[in-house]
C-alpha positions as CSV (number, residue, x, y, z in Angstrom):
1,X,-5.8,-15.0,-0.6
2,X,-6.4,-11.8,1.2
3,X,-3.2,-9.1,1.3
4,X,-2.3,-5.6,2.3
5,X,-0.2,-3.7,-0.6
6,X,1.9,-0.8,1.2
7,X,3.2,1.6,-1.8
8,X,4.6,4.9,-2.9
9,X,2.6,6.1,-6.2
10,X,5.6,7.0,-8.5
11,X,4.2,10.6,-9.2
12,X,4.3,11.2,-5.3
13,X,6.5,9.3,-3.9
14,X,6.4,10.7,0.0
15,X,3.5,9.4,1.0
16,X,3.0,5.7,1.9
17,X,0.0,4.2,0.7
18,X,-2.1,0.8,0.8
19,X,-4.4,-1.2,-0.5
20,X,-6.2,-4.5,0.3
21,X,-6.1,-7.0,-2.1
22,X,-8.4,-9.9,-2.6
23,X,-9.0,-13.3,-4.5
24,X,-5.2,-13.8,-5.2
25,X,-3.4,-16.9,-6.2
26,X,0.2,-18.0,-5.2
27,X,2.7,-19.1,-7.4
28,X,4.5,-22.3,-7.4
29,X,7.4,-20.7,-5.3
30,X,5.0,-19.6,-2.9
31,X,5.1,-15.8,-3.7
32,X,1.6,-14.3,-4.3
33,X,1.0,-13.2,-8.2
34,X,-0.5,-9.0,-8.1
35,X,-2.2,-8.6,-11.0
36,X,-0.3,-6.2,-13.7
37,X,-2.9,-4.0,-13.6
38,X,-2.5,-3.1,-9.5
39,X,1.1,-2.6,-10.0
40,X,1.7,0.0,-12.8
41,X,2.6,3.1,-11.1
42,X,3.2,2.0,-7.8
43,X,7.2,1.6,-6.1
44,X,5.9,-1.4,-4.0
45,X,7.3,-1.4,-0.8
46,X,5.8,-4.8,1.0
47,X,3.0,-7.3,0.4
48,X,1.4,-8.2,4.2
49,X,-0.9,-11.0,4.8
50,X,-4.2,-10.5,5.5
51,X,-5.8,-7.1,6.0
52,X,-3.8,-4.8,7.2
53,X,-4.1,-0.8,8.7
54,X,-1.3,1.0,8.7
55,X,-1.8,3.6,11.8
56,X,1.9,5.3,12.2
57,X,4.9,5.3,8.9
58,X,7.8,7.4,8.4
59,X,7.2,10.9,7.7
60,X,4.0,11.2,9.9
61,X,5.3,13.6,12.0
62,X,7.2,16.1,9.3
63,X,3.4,15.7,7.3
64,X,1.2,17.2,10.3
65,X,3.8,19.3,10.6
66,X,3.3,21.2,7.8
67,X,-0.2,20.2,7.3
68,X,-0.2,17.7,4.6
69,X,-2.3,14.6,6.1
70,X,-4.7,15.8,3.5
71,X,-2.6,14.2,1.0
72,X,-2.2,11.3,2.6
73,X,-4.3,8.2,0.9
74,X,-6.1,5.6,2.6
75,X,-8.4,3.5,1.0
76,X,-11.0,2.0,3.5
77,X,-12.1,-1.2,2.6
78,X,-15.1,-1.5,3.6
């Protein structure tokens, strides 16, 4: 299974991040199992089906206000 993880990194927890996921099982309750390894240092916020860009988020407008969308992260997936 396919998801979109959207994320703060717990040493910068402004900026809302995300990252596609691939190859992932669900469990019997129907939840689907991240791997440890993709969630240590991450405050996960929501796990999306499929592939998913996020174009606009809270705090967009306060970070090109002072000139921060360098910080922002966004892994490209292809």
């Amino acid at each position: 299974m396919k998801v979109t993880m959207l994320y703060y990194d717990e040493q910068n927890p402004l900026l809302l991040q995300q990252q596609v996921l691939s190859g992932l099982k669900m469990s019997e309750q129907g939840r689907v199992i991240i791997p440890v390894g993709e969630k240590l240092g991450k405050i996960i916020i929501a796990i999306l089906e499929g592939e998913v860009r996020v174009l606009n988020s809270l705090g967009d407008r306060a970070f090109n206000a002072f000139d921060l969308d360098d910080q922002v992260s966004y892994q490209d997936p292809t």
